[in-house]
C-alpha positions as CSV (number, residue, x, y, z in Angstrom):
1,X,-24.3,-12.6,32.0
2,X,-26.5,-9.7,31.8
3,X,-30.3,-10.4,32.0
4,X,-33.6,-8.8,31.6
5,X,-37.3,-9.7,32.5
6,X,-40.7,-7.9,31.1
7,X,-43.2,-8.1,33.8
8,X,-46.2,-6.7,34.2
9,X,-47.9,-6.2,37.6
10,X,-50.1,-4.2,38.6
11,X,-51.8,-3.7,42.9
12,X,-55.4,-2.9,42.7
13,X,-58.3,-2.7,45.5
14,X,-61.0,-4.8,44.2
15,X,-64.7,-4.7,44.6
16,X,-65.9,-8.3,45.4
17,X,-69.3,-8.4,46.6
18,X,-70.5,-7.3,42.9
19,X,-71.2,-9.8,40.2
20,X,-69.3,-9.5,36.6
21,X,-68.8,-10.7,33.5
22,X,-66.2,-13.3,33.3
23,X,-63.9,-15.3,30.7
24,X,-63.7,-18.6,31.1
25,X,-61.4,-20.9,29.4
26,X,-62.8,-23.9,27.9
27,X,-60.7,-25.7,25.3
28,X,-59.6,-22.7,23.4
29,X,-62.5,-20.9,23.0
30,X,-63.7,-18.1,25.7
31,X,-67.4,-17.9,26.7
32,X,-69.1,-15.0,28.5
33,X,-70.9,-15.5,31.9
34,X,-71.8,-14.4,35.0
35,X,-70.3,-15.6,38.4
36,X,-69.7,-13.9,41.8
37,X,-66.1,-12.4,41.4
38,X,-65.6,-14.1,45.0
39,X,-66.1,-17.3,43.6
40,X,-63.4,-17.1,41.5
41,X,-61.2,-19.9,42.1
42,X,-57.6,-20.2,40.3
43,X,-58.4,-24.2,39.7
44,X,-60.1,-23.6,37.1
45,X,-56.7,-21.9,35.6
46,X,-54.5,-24.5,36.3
47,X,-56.9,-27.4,35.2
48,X,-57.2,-25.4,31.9
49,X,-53.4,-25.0,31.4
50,X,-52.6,-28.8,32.3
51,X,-55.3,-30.0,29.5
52,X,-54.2,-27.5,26.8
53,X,-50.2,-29.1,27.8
54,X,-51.4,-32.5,27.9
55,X,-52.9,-32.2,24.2
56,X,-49.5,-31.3,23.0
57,X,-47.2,-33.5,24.9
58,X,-47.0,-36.5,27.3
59,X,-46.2,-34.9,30.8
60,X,-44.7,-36.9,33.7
61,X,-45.1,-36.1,37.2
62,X,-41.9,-34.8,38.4
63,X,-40.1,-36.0,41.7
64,X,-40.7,-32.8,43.7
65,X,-44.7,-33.5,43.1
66,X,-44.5,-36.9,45.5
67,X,-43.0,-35.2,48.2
68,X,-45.0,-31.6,48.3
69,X,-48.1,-32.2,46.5
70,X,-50.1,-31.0,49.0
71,X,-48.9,-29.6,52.6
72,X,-51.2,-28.0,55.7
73,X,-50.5,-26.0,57.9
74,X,-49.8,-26.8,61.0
75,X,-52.7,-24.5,62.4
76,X,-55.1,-25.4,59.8
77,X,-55.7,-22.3,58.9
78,X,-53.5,-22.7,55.2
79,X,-52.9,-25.2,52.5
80,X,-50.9,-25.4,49.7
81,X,-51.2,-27.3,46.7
82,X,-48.3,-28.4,44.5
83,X,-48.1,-29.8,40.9
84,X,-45.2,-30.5,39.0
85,X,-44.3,-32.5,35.9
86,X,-41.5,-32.4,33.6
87,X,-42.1,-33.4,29.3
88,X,-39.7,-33.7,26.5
89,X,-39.1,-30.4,26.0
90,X,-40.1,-28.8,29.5
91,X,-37.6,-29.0,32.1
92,X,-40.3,-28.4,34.8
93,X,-43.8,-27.3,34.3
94,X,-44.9,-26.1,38.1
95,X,-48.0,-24.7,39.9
96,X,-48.4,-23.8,43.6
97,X,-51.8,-22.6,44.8
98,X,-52.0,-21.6,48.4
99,X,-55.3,-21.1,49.7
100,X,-55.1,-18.8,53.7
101,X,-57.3,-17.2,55.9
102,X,-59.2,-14.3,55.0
103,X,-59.6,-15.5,51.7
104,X,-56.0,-15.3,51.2
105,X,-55.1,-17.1,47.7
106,X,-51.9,-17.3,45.9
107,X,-51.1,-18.8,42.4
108,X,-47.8,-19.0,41.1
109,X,-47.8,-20.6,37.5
110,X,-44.3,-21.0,36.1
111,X,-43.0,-23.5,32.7
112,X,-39.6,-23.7,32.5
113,X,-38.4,-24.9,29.0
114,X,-35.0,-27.1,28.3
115,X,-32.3,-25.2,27.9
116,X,-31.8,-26.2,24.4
117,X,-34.8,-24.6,23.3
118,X,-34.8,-20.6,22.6
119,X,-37.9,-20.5,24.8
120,X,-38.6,-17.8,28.0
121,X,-39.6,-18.7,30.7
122,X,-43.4,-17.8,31.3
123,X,-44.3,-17.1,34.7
124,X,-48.2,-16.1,36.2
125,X,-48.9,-14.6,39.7
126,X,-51.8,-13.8,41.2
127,X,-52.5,-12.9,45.0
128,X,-55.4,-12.1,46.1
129,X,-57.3,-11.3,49.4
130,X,-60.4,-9.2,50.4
131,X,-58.8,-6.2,50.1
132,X,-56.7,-6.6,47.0
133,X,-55.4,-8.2,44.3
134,X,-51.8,-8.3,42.9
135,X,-51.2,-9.9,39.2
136,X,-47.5,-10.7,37.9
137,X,-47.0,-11.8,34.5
138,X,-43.4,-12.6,33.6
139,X,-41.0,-13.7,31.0
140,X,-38.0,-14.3,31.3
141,X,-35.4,-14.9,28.4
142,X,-32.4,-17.4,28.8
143,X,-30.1,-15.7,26.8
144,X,-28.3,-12.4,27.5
145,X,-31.0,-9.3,26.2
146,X,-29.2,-6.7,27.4
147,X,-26.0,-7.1,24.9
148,X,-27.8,-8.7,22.4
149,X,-30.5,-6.5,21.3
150,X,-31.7,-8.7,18.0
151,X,-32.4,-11.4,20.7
152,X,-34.2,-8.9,23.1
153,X,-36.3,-7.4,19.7
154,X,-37.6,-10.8,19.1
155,X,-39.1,-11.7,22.6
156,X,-40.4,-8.2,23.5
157,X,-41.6,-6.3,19.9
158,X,-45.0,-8.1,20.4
159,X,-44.8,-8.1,24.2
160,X,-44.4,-4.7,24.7
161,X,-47.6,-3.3,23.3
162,X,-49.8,-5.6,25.1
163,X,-48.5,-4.4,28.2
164,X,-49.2,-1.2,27.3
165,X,-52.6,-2.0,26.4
166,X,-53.2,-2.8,29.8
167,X,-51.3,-1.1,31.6
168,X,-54.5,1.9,32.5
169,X,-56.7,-0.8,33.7
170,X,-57.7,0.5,36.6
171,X,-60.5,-2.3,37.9
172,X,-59.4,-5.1,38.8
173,X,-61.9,-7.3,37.3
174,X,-61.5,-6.3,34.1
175,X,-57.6,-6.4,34.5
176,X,-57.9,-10.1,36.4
177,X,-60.0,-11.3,33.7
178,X,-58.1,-10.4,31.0
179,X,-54.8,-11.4,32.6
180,X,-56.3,-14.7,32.4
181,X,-57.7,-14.3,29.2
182,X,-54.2,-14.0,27.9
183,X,-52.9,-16.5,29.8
184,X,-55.2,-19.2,28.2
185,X,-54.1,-18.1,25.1
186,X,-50.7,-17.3,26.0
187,X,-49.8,-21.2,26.8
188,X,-51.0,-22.6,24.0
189,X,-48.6,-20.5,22.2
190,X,-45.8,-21.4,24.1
191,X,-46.6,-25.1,23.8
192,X,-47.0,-24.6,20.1
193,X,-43.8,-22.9,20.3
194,X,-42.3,-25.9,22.3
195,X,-44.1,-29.1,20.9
């Protein structure tokens, strides 16, 4: 079966030793402040996304989560940080955070629907270290797209144009910041979508 994913990444150098203004999420709504751009920590993300899914729908901590919640390595010098749960209508709901040396940081943010359900599959990635930053956003459509162009026009006509939008972002703040702007309000939608 043919397949095709819209992502959206974009490599940037970021600057961050200066202080900017910041979206935070905080039950829906997004409020302006000030923080230390170092500081930024992708907790706050993955606390946010867990209590907006957790409003919606009874999640149960999946199998994998026992076994790899949280590994270090063997040097001490890495950790990584594993959630995953599984609901009626999510076939896995999964988040890795691995925090390095150098302040290394990795989030990988991925909810994978039932197959049932005419859902993608939303993925967020963020890497970022003191010399850049990497942002992946990703969906990913269970059905054929390629063939089927009515299916494809449905996931990507509103898609498209926000990728666009952002596409000539060229700081990395900015483009961080909004990336999770839309990310806080693109899971609600999904679990509206879903529950």
């Amino acid at each position: 079966m043919n397949s095709l994913s819209l992502s959206f990444w974009v490599g940037l150098k970021p600057s961050f030793s200066r202080k900017s203004r910041l979206c935070r999420c905080r039950e829906g709504n997004t409020e302006a402040g000030t923080e230390d751009v170092s500081a930024l920590s992708y907790h706050k993300f993955l606390d946010f996304a867990l209590t907006e899914t957790k409003l919606r729908t009874h999640l149960v901590p999946s199998p994998l989560q026992e076994k790899f919640s949280h590994i270090q390595a063997v040097d001490g010098k890495a950790e990584l940080k594993f959630q995953s749960f599984e609901a009626s209508k999510i076939r896995l709901l999964r988040s890795m955070y691995i925090h390095g040396v150098d302040t290394v940081k990795v989030l990988d943010f991925t909810v994978f629907p039932r197959v049932e359900f005419d859902l993608p599959i939303f993925c967020a990635n963020f890497f970022t270290n003191s010399a850049t930053s990497i942002i992946v956003l990703d969906l990913n459509p269970l059905h054929d797209v390629i063939d089927n162009r009515e299916y494809k026009e449905k996931y990507y006509r509103h898609l498209l144009p926000l990728g666009m939008k952002y596409a000539g972002v060229r700081s990395v703040v900015v483009l961080y910041l909004k990336t999770l702007h839309f990310c806080c309000h693109m899971l609600p939608l999904l679990c509206s979508n879903i529950f």
